[in-house]
N, C-alpha and C positions, 0 to 999 in steps of 0.2 A: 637443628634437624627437627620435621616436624613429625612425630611420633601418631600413630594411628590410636584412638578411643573407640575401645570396642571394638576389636576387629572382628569381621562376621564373616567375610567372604571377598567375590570379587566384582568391582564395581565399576561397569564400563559405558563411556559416553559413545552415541553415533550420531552423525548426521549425513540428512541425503541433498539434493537438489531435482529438481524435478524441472525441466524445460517445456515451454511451449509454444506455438505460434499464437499470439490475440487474436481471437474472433468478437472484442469489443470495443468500445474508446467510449470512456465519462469525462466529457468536456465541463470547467464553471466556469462562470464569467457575469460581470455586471453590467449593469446599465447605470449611470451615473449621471446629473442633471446638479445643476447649481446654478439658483436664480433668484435674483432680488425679492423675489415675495414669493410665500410657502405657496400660493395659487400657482403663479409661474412654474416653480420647479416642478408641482405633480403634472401640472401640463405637460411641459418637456417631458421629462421624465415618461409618463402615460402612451405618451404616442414614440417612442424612441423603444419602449419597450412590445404596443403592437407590432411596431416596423419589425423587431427582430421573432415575434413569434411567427408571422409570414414568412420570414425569410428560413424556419426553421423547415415550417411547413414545407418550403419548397424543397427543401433536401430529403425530403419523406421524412422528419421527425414527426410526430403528432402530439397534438396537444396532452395526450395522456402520458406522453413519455417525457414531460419537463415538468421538473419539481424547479416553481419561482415562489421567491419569499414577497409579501407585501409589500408595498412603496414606503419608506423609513423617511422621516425627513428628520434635518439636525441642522443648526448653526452651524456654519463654516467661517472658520477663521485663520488668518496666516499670521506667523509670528516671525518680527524681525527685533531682535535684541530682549528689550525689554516692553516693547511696545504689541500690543494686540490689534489687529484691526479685521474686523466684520468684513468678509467678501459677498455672504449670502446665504443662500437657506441650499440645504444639499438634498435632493431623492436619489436614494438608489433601491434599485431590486437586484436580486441574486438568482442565477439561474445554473439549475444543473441537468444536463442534458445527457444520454446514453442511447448510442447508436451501433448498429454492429456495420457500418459500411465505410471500414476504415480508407478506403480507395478517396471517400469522399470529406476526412476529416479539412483537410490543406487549406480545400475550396470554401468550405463552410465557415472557416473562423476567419478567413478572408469577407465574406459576405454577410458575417457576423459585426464585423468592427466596421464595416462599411452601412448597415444598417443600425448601429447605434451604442453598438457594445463598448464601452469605454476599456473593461480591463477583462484579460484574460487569467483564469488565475491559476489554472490548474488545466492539462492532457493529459489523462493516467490510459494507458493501456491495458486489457484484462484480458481475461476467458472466464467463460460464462462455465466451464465445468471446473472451477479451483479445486469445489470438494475430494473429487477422484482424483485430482491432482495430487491435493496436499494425503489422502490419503495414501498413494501411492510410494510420496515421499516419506511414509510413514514407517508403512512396512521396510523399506529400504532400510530408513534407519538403525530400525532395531536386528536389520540382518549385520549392519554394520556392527553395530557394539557386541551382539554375538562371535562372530567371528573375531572382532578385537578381544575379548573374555576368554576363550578358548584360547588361543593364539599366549594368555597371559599365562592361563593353568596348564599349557602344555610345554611352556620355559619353566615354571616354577615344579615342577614333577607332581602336580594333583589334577586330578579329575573335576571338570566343570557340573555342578548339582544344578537344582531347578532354577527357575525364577522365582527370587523371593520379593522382589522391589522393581516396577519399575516407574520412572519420573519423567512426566511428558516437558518438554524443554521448550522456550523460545528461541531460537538460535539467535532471534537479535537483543535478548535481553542482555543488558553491560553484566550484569551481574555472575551473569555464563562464561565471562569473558578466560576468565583460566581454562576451559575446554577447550575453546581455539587454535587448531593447530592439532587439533586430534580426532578428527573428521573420520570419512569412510574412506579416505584416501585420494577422493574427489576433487582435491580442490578447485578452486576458483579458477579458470582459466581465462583471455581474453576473449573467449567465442563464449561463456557462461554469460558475459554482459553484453555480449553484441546486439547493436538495437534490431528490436523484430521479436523478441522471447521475452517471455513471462518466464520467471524463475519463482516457481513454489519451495519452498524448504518445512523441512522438518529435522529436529531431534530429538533425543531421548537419553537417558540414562536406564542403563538395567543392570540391577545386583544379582548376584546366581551366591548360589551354596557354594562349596567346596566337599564335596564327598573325599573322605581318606583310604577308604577303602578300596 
């Protein structure tokens, strides 16, 4: 049995969930070229990567709203068994794109890989207010582990005292993982993950007194 060191008072975990509709999308994706000689490739490469900044254009992205990395180039090589063999010199650029006109994400990455995009690598869904979001999920939290701390001091026959501690949480930290299961009573249901919502989380731990008096 594992016996309590120091016992001080009462110490209760909460966490909230916060829902939202996306009013954004950050697309990435690369442009990829692979050609006998390092000229060749920035070639290709070069105009595979105008083609797709026009084509961004035309969806209303503007050029201040894509973050692209330089043209890289590297030896490409395939490997079969024990043998290596040289295919050719590789350019790619990396591009990361954020647009709030999610009606038009489908069509764009369509017009994307049709204009030169070799890989896609990432669609994240977001909102542009997380802060109030996760704030939101904040204060929930800690209404949660209140009412779970009380609810402990009112079975136990003592009165709940101040705050003397409290511990802001990652709910996805592994290390959190023994709190699980002891939520705000919220849990997960299958409309918390149904696609279309941004799910903010937050939680916390809070230690209270115990007054005996």
């Amino acid at each position: 049995m594992q016996m309590m060191e120091r016992p001080w008072g009462v110490a209760a975990y909460g966490t909230s969930s916060v829902k939202a509709m996306p009013d954004l999308v950050r697309a990435r994706f690369k442009v990829i070229r692979v050609e006998q000689t390092p000229s060749q490739a920035f070639a290709a490469a070069s105009d595979a990567v105008q083609a797709v900044r026009q084509t961004l254009r035309q969806h209303g992205i503007s050029d201040a709203a894509v973050e692209r990395s330089r043209l890289d180039l590297k030896s490409s090589w395939s490997y079969g068994g024990s043998e290596r063999k040289f295919i050719g010199y590789e350019c790619q650029a990396s591009f990361a794109v954020e647009s709030g006109a999610l009606d038009d994400v489908q069509p764009m990455l369509v017009d994307l890989v049709a204009a030169g995009a070799n890989e896609i690598e990432a669609v994240d869904f977001d909102v542009a207010g997380k802060g109030e979001l996760r704030a939101e999920a904040r204060r929930q939290a800690v209404g949660a582990a209140r009412r779970k701390a009380e609810l402990f001091a009112e079975a136990a026959g003592v009165r709940l005292g101040a705050v003397v501690h409290i511990d802001d949480v990652d709910p996805e930290q592994a290390r959190f993982e023994r709190y699980r299961g002891h939520g705000s009573g919220g849990e997960a249901s299958p409309e918390d993950l149904a696609p279309g919502h941004v799910v903010v989380s937050a939680a916390v731990v809070l230690g209270f007194s115990i007054n005996h008096d």
